[in-house]
N, C-alpha and C positions, 0 to 999 in steps of 0.2 A: 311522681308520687310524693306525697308530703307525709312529715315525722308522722301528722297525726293520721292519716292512713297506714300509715305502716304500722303502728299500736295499735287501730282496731281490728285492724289483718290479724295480727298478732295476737288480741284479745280474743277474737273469735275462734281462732284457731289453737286458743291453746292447751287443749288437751293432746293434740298433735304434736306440739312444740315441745312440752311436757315432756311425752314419752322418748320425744326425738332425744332429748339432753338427759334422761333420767336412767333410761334403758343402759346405753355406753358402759356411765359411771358404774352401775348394778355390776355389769357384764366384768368390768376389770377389778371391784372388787371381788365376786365370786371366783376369777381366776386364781387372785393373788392368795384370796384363803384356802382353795382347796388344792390349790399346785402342793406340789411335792419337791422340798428345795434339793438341788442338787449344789455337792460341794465340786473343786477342783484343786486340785492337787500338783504340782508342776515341778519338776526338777530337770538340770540341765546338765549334760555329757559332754565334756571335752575330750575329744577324742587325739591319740596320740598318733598323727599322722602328717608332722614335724613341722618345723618351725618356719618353713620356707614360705614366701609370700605369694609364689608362683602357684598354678596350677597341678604341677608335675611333685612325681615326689622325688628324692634327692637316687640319681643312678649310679654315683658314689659306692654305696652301700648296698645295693644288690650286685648279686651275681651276673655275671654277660650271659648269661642260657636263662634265667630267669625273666619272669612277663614285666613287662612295664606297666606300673599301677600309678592311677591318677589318684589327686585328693577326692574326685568327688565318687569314683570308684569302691572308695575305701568306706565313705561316708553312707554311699547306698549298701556295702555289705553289711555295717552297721543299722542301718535300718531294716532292713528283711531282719537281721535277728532280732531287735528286736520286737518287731509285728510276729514274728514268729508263731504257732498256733502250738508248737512243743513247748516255749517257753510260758505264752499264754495258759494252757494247760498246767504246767510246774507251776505257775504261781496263786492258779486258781487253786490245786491241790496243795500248798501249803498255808496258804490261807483259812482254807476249809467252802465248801462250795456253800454250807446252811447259812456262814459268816456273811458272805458276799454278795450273795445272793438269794436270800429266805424265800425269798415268792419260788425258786425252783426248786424246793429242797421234797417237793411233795411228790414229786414227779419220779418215772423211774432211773435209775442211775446212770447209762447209758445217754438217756431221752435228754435228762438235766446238765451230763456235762458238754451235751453240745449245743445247747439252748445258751448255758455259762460261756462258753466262750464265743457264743456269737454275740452277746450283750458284752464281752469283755472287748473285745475286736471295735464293738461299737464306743465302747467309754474309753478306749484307749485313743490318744492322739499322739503322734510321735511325727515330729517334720523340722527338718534341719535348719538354723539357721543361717541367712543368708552370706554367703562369701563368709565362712568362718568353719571350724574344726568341734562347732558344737550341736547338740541334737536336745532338741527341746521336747521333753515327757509329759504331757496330761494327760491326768484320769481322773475322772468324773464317780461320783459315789454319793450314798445317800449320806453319808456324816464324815466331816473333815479328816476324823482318824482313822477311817476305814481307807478314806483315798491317799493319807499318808502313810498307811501300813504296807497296802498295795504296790504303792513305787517306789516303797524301800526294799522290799522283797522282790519286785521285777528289778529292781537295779543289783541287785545282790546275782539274781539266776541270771542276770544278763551279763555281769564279770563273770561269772564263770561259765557260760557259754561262751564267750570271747577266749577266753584261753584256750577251751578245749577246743576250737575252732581251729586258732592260731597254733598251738603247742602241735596241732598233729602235723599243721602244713613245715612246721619249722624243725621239727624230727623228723617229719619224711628226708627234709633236706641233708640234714645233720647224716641220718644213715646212710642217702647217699654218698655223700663226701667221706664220711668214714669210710664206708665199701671203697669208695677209691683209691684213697692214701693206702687200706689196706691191700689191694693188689700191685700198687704201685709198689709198695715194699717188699711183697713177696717178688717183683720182678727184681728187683734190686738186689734182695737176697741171693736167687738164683744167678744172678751175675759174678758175685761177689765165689758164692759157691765153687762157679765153674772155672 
């Protein structure tokens, strides 16, 4: 087939051609105009679970009747909180759900805050960095300061779910050990007594 067959192909055909090249462009600017821009939001967690370059965390500093925890252990209990649907919930409710989420605000209150948190579960992304002690945060939102509002306030309720998490497991210990020294002393004393 020679150029000038292939131009009257083309001539002939082209209102076919036309549409074939004209449709696309149409298709991806009506996208780009009526899409709905999403922002993203990103902050990152360094987690304090020590400086060792190994896998292990340091047995030094635990107790010998105490569990052996890995760094990626520590990293995954970090993650469940915070994916967490209580902590999800606390930040949806300090934000304000009309704030966050306006399309669900019409809906019943019940209805809407688990609609909220199943679109927050979805706009949340939270997945650790590799070989490292950090945990990389996005959240997706219709305006940049709504998604930097959001993971200032999850990282806020997520320090303090981390303490109370920790603070209870580290006073359970704390009381046990006290409970010990103290009967150790009271035996001490009855010796002393007798």
């Amino acid at each position: 087939m020679s150029a000038r067959e292939i131009i009257s192909l083309l001539f002939r055909e082209r209102i076919a051609v036309l549409i074939a090249l004209v449709i696309p462009v149409l298709l991806a600017i009506g996208a780009y105009v009526w899409a709905t821009p999403t922002y993203t939001a990103t902050t990152k967690l360094l987690l304090g679970t020590g400086q060792k370059s190994d896998n292990k965390a340091d047995v030094s500093q635990q107790n010998a009747n105490a569990p052996f925890v890995t760094k990626q252990e520590v990293v995954n209990s970090e993650l469940e909180i915070l994916t967490s649907r209580d902590l999800a919930r606390a930040t949806i409710e300090d934000i304000g759900l009309a704030t966050l989420y306006p399309g669900l605000a019409g809906r019943a209150p019940e209805a809407a805050l688990e609609a909220a948190l199943e679109r927050f579960t979805r706009d949340l992304v939270v997945k650790p960095v590799k070989a490292s002690d950090i945990i990389e945060v996005n959240f997706d939102a219709a305006s940049p300061e709504l998604a930097q509002t959001v993971l200032r306030q999850l990282t806020e309720r997520y320090q303090q779910k981390h303490i109370e998490v920790y603070s209870r497991s580290i006073s359970g210990f704390l009381d046990t050990q006290v409970a010990g020294f103290e009967h150790n002393l009271r035996l001490i004393e009855n010796e002393i007594a007798e």
